[in-house]
C-alpha positions as CSV (number, residue, x, y, z in Angstrom):
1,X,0.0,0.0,0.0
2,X,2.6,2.3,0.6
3,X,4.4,2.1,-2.2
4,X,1.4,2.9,-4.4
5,X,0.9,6.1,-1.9
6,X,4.4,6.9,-3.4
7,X,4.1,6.4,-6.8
8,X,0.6,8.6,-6.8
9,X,2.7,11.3,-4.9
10,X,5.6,11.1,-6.9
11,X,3.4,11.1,-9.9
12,X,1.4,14.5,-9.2
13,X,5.0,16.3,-8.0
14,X,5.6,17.1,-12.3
15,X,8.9,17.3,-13.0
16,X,7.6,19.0,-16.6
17,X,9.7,22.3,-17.1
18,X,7.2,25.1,-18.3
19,X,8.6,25.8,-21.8
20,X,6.4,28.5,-23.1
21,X,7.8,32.0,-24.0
22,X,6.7,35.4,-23.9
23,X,7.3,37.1,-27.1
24,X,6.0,40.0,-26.5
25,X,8.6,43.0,-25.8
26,X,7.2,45.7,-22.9
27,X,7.8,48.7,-24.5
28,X,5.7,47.7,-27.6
29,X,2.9,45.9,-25.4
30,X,-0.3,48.6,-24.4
31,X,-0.2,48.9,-20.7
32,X,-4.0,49.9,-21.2
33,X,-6.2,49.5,-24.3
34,X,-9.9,50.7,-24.0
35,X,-12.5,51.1,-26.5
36,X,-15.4,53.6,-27.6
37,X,-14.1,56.4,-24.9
38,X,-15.8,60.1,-23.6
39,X,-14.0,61.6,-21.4
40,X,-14.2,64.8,-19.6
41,X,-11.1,67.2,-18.7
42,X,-11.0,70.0,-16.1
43,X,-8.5,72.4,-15.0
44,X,-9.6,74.6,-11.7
45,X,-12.8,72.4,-10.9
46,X,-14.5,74.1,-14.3
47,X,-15.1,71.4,-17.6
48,X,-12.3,72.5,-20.2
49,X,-12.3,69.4,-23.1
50,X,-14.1,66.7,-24.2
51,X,-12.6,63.8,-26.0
52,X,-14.3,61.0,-28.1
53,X,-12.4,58.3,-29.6
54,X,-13.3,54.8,-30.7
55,X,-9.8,53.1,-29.2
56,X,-7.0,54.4,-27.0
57,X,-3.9,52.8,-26.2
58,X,-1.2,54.0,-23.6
59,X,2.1,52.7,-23.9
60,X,4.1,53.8,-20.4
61,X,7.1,51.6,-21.0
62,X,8.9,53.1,-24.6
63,X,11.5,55.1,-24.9
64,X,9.3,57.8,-25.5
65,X,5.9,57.2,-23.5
66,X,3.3,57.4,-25.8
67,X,-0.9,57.2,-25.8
68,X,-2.1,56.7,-29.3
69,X,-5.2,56.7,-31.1
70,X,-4.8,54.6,-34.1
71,X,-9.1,55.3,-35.6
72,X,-8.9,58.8,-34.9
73,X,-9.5,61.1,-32.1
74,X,-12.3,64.4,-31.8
75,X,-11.7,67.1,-29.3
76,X,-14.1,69.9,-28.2
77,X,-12.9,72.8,-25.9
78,X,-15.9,74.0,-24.1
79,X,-16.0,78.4,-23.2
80,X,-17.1,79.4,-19.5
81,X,-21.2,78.5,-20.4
82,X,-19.3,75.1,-21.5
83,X,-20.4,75.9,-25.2
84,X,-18.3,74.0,-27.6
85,X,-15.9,76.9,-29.3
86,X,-13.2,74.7,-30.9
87,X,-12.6,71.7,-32.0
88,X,-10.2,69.5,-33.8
89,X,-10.3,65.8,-35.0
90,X,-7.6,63.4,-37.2
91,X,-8.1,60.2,-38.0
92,X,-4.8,59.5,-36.5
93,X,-2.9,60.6,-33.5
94,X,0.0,60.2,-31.2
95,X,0.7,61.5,-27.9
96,X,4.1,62.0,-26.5
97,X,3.3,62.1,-22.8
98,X,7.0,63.5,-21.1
99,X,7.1,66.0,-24.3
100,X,4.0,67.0,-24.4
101,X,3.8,66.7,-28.2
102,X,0.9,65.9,-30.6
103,X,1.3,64.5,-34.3
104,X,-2.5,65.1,-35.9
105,X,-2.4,62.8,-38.8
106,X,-4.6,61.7,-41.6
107,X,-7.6,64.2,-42.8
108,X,-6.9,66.7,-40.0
109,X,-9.6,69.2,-39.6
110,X,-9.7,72.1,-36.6
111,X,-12.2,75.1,-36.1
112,X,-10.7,77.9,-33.3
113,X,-13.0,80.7,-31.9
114,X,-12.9,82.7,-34.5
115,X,-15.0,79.8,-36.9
116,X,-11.7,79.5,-39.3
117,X,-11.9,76.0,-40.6
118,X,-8.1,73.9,-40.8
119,X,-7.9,71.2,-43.3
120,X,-4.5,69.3,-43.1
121,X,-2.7,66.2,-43.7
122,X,-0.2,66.3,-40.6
123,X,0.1,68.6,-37.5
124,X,2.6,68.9,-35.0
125,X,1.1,70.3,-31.7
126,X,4.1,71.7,-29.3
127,X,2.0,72.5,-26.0
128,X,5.0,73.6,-24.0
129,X,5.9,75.9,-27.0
130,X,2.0,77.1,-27.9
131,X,2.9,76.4,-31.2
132,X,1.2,74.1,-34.1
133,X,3.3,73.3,-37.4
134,X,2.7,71.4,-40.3
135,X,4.8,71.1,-43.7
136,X,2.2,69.8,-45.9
137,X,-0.8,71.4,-47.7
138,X,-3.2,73.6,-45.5
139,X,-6.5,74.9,-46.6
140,X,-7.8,77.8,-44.3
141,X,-11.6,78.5,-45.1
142,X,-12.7,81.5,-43.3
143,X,-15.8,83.1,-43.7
144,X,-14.8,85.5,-46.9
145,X,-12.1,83.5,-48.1
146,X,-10.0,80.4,-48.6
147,X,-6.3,80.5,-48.1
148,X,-4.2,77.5,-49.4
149,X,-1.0,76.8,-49.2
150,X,2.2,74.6,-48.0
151,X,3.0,74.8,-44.4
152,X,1.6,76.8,-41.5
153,X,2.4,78.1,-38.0
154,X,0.0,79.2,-35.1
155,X,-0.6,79.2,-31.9
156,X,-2.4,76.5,-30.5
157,X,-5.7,78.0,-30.3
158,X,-5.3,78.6,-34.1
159,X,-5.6,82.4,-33.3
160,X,-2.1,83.8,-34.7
161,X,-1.2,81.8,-38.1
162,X,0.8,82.3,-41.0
163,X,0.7,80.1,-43.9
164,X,4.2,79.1,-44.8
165,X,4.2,79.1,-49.1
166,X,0.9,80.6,-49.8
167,X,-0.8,79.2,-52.9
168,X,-3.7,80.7,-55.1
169,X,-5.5,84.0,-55.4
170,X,-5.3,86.2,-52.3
171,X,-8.0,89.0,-52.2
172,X,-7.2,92.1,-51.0
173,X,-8.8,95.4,-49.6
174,X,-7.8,98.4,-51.6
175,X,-6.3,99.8,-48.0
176,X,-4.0,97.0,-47.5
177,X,-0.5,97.0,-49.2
């Protein structure tokens, strides 16, 4: 009897050597991934943003910590009545946490206070800087005119721009030189 107590004992301690692997490398594994988020930023207890987005990854452990947003992204930026005064929305975007740095990507399209209407391929947002850059084509529809051309700067509320390589016809008043 005791030796078939041992061989059952000896048979459930496994001397099987897990051999499975982990191929996945940290810093390109999503420390979170959610889906279909609305989210709500304040600054000072009073609402400031809302941001929509179908998928958001965060990845904390890269070189440069990143949260991207690989089907798009749509902010709104609410005014003191929390009335929706500007928005933008890409169908790509990356987020560079410890820089503070935005790349806008893929049918870009922005609206600031004033109503001006941004059409872009790329933008760079530098929110330490208040700047926003892009090399590629820009299309500025205000509400007398369209501006086109290659490259812009502004500020980041889109309030202070110049267009880089201007393109097309340019109306102007008879009083401005």
């Amino acid at each position: 009897m005791m030796a078939i107590v041992i061989l059952v004992l000896q048979s459930c301690s496994s001397s099987v050597k897990n051999t499975a692997t982990l191929d996945v490398v940290r810093d390109s594994a999503a420390v979170m991934k959610t889906y279909n988020v609305t989210t709500l930023v304040s600054d000072s207890g009073i609402t400031r943003f809302r941001v929509n987005t179908p998928e958001w990854l965060v990845f904390d452990k890269k070189a440069k910590p990143t949260w991207e947003f690989p089907n798009g992204i749509h902010l709104e930026q609410f005014d003191e009545n929390l009335e929706v005064h500007s928005e933008v929305s890409a169908k790509k975007a990356i987020y560079y946490t410890e820089l503070e740095q935005w790349i806008l990507s893929d049918s870009v399209y922005a609206i600031n206070v004033e109503g001006e209407k941004f059409e872009s391929e790329i933008l760079y947002v530098y929110q330490k800087e208040d700047r926003i850059f892009t090399d590629k084509f820009v299309k500025i529809t205000q509400e007398d005119k369209i501006i086109t051309g290659i490259g812009m700067e502004s500020n980041q509320r889109l309030t202070k721009y110049k267009v880089l390589k201007p393109q097309g016809i340019i109306p102007l008043d008879e009083d401005e030189e």
